[in-house]
N, CA, C and O atoms as CSV, one atom per row, in Angstrom:
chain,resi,resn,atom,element,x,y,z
A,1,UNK,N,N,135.109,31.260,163.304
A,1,UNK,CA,C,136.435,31.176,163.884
A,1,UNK,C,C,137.075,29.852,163.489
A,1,UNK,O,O,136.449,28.934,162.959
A,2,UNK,N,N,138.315,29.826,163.775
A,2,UNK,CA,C,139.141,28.933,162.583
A,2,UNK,C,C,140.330,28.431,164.189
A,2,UNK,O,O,141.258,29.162,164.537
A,3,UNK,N,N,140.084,27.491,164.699
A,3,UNK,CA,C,141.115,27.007,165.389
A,3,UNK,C,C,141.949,26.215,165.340
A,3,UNK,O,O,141.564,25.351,164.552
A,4,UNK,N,N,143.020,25.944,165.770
A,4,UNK,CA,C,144.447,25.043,165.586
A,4,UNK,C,C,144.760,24.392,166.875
A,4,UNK,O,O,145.254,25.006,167.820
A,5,UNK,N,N,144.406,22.891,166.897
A,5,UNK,CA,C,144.687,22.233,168.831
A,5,UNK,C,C,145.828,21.514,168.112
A,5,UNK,O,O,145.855,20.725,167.168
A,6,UNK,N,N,146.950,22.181,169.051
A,6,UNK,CA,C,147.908,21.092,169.301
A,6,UNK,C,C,148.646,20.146,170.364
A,6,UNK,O,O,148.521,20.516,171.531
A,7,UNK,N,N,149.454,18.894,170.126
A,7,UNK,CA,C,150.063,18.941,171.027
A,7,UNK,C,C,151.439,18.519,170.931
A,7,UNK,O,O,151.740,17.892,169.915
A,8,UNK,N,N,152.521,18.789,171.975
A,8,UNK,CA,C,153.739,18.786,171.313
A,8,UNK,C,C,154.024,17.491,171.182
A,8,UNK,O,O,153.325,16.508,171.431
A,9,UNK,N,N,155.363,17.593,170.673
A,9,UNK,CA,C,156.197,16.512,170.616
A,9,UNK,C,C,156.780,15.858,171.208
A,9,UNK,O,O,157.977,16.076,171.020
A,10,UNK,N,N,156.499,14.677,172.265
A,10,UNK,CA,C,157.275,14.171,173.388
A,10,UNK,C,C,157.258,13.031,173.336
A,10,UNK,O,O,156.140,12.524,173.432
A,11,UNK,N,N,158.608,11.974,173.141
A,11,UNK,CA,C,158.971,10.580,172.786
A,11,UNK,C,C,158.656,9.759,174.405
A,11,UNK,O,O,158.789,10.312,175.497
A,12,UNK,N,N,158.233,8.379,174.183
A,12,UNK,CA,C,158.055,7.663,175.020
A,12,UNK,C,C,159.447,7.762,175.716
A,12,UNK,O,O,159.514,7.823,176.944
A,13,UNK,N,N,160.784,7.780,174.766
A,13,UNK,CA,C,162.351,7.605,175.647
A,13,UNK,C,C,162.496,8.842,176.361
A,13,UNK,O,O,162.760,8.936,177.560
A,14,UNK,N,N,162.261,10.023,175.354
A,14,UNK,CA,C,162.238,11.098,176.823
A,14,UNK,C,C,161.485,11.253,178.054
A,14,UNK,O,O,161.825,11.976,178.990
A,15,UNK,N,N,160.329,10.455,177.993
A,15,UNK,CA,C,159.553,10.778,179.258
A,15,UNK,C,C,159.974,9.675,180.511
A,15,UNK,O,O,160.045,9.934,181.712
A,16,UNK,N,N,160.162,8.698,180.006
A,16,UNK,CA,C,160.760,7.531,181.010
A,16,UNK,C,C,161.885,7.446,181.279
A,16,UNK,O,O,162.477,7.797,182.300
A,17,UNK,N,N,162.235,6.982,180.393
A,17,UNK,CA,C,164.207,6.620,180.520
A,17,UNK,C,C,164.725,6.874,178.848
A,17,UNK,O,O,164.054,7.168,177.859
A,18,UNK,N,N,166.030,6.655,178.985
A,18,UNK,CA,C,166.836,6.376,177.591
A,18,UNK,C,C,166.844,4.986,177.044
A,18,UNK,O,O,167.092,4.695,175.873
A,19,UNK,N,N,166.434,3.839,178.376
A,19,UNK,CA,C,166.822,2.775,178.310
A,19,UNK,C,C,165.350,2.281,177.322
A,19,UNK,O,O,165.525,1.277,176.631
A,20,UNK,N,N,164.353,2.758,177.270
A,20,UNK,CA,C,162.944,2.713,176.342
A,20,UNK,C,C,163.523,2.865,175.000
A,20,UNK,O,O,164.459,3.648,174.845
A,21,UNK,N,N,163.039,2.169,173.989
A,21,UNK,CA,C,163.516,2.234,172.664
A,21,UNK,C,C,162.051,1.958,171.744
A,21,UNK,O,O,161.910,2.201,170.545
A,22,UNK,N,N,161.399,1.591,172.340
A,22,UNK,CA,C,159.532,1.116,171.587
A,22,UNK,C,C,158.930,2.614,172.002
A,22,UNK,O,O,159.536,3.493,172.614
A,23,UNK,N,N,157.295,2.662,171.396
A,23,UNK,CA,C,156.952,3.876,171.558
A,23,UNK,C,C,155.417,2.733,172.073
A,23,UNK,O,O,155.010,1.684,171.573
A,24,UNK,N,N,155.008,3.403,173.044
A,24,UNK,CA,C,153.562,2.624,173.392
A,24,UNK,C,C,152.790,3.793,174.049
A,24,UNK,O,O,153.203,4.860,174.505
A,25,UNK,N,N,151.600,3.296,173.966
A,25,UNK,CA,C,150.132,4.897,174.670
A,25,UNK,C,C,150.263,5.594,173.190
A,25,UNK,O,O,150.217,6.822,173.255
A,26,UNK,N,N,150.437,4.992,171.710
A,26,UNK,CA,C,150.510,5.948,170.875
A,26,UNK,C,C,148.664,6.597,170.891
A,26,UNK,O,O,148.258,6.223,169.791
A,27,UNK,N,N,148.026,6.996,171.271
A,27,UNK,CA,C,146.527,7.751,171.138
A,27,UNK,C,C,146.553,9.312,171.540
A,27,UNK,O,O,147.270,10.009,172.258
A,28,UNK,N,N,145.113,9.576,170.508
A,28,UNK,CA,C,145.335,10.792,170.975
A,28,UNK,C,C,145.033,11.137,172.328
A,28,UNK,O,O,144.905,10.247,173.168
A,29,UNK,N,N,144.876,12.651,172.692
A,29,UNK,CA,C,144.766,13.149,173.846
A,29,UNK,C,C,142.980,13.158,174.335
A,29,UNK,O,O,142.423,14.116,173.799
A,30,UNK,N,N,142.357,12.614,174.898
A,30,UNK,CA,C,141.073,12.932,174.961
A,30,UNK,C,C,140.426,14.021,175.694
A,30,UNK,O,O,139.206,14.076,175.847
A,31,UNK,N,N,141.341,14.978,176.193
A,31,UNK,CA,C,141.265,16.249,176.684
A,31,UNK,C,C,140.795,17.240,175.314
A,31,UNK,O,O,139.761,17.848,175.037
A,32,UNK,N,N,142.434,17.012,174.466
A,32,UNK,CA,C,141.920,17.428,173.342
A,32,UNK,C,C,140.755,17.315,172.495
A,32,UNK,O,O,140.262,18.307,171.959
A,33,UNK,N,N,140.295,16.148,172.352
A,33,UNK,CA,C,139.432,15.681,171.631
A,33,UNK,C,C,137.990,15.758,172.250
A,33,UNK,O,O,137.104,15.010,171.837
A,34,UNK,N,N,137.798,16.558,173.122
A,34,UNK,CA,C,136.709,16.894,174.033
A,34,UNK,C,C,136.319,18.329,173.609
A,34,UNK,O,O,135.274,18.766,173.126
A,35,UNK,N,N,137.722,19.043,174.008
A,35,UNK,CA,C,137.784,20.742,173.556
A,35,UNK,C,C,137.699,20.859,172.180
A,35,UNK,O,O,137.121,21.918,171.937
A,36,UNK,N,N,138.078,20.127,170.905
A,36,UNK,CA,C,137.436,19.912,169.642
A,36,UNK,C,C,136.325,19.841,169.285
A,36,UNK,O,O,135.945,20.656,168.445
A,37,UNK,N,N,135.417,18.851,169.790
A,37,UNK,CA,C,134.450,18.553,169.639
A,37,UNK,C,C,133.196,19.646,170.466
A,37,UNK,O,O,132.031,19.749,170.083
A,38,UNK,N,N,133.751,20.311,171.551
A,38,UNK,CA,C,132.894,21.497,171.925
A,38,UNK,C,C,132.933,22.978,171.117
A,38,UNK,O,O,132.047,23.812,170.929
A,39,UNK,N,N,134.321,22.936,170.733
A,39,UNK,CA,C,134.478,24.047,169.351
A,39,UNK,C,C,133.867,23.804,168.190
A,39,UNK,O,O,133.722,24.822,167.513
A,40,UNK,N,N,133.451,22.804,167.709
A,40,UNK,CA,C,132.370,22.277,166.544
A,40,UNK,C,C,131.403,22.094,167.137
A,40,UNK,O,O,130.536,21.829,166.304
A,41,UNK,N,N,130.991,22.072,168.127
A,41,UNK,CA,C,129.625,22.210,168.217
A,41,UNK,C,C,128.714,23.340,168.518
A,41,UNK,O,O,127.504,23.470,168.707
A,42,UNK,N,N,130.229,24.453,168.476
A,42,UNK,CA,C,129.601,25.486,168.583
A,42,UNK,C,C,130.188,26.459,167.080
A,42,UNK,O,O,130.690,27.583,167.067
A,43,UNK,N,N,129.924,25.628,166.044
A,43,UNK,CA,C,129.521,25.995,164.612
A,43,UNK,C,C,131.327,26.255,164.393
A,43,UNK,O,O,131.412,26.144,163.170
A,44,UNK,N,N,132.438,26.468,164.787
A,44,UNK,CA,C,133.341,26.773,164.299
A,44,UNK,C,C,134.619,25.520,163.661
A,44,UNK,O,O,134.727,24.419,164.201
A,45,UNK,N,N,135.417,25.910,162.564
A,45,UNK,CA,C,135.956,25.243,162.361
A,45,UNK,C,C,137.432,24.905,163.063
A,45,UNK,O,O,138.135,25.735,163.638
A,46,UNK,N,N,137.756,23.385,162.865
A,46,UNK,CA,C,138.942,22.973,164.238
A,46,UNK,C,C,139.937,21.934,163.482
A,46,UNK,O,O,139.570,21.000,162.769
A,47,UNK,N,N,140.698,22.141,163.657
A,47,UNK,CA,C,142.063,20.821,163.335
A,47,UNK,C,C,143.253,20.023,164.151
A,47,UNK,O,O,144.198,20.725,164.510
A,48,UNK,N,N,143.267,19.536,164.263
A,48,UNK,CA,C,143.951,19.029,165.330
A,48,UNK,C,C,145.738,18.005,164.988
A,48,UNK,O,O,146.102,16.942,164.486
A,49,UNK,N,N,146.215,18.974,165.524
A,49,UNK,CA,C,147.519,18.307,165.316
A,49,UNK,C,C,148.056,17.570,166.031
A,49,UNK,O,O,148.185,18.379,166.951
A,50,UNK,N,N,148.596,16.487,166.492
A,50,UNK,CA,C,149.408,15.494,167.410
A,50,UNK,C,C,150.868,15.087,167.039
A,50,UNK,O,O,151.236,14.041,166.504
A,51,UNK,N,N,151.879,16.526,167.586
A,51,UNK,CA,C,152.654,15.918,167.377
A,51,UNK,C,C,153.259,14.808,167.854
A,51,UNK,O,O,153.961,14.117,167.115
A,52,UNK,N,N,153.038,14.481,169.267
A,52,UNK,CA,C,153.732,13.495,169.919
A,52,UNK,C,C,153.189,11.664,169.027
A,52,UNK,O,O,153.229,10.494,169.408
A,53,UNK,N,N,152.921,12.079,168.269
A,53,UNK,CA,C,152.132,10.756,167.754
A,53,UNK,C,C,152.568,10.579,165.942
A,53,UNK,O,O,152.749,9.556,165.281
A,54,UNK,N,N,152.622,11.880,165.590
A,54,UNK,CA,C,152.750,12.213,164.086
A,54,UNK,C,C,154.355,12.143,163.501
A,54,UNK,O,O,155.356,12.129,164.217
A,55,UNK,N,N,154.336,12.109,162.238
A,55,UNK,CA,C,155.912,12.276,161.829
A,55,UNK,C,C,156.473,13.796,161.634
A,55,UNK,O,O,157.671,14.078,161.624
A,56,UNK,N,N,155.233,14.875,161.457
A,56,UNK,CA,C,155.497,16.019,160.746
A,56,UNK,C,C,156.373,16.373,161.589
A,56,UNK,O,O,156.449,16.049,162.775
A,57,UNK,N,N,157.432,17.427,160.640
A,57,UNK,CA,C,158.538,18.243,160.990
A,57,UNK,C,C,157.964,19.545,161.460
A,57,UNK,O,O,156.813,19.884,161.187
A,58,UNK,N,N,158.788,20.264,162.169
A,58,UNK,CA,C,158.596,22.127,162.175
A,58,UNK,C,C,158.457,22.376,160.994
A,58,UNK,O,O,157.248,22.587,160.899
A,59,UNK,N,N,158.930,22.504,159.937
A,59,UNK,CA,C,158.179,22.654,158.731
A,59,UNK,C,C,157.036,22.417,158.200
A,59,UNK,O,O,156.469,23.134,157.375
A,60,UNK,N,N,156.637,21.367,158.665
A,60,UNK,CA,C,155.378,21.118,158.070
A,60,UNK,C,C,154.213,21.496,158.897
A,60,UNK,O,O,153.094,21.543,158.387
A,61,UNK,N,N,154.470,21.849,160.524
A,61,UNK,CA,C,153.704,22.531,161.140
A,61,UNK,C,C,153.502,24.080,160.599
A,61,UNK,O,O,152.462,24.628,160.232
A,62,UNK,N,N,154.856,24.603,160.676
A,62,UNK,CA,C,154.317,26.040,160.151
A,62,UNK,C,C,153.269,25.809,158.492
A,62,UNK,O,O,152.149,26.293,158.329
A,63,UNK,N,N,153.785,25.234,157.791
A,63,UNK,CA,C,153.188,25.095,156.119
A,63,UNK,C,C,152.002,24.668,156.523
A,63,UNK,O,O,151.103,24.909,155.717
A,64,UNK,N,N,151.520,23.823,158.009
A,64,UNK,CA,C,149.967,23.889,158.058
A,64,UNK,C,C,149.450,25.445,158.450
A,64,UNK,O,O,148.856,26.281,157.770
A,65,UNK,N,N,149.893,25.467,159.728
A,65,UNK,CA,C,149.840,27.018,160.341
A,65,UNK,C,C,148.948,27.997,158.843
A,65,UNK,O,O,147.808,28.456,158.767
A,66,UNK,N,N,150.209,27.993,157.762
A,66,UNK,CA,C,150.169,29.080,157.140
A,66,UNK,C,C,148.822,28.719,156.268
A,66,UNK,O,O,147.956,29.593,156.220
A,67,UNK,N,N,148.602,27.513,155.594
A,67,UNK,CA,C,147.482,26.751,154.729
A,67,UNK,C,C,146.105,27.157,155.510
A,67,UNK,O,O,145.222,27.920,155.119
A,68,UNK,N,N,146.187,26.399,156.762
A,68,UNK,CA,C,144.644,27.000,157.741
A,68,UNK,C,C,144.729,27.857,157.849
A,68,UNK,O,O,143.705,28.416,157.457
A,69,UNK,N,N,145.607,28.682,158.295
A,69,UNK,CA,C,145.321,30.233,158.450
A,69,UNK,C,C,144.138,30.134,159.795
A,69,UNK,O,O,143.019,30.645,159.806
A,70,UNK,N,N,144.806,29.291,160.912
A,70,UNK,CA,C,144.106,29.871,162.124
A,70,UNK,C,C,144.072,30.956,163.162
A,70,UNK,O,O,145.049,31.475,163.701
A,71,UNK,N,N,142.617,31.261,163.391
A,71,UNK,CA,C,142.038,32.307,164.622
A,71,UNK,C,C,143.040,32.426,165.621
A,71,UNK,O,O,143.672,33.452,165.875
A,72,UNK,N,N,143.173,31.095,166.286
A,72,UNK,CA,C,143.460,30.667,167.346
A,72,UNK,C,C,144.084,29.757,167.376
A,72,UNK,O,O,143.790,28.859,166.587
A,73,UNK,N,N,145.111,29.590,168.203
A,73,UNK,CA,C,146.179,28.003,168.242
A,73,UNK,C,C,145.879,27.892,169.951
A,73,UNK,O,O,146.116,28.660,170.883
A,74,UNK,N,N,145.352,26.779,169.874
A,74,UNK,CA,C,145.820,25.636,171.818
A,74,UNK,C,C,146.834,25.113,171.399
A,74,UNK,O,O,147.245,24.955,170.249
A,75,UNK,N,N,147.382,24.748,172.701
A,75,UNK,CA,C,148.571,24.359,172.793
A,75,UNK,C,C,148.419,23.199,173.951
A,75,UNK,O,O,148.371,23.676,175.084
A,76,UNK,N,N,148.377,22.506,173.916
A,76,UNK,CA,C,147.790,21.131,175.052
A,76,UNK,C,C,149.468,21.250,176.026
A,76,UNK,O,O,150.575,21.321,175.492
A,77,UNK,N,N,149.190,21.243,177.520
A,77,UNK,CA,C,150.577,20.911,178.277
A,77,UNK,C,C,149.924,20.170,179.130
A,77,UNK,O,O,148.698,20.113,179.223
A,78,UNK,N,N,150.941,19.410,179.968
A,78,UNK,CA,C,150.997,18.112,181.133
A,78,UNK,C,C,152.308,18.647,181.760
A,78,UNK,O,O,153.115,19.383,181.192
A,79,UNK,N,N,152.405,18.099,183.179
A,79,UNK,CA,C,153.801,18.247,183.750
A,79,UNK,C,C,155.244,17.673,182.868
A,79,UNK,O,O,156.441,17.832,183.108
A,80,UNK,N,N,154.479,16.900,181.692
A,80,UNK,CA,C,156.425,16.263,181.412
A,80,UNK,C,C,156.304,16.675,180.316
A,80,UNK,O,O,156.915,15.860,179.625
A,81,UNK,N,N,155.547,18.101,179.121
A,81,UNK,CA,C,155.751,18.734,178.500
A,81,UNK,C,C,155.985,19.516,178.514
A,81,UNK,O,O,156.190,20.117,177.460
């Protein structure tokens, strides 16, 4: 099995204020990176996308999408996603 963890895209200014203009907490999710690491350890392959951290466009998500050709997509949520 072939999985796809993501998580979306959410700017430090949208989650706080407008008045935020720096981006800080850039790391990944260690939720994610838990549920990764239990999907490889149970022999399958995993990739992990971050958008809230990454530059890629919707484009370049689907052009991964289509390249892996994953089983399965997660989708990581929190209350301010």
């Amino acid at each position: 099995m072939k999985a796809l963890l993501i998580t979306p895209r959410y700017s430090v200014k949208e989650r706080y204020s407008s008045k935020i203009n720096t981006k800080i907490g850039l790391s990944p999710s260690i939720g994610v990176g838990i549920i990764a690491t239990i999907i490889k350890g149970l022999n399958h392959e995993v990739n992990y996308l971050d958008l809230a951290v990454s530059p890629y466009t919707d484009d370049d998500v689907l052009d991964f999408i289509g390249s892996f050709k994953p089983d399965i997509i997660g989708i990581s949520s929190t209350t301010p996603y």
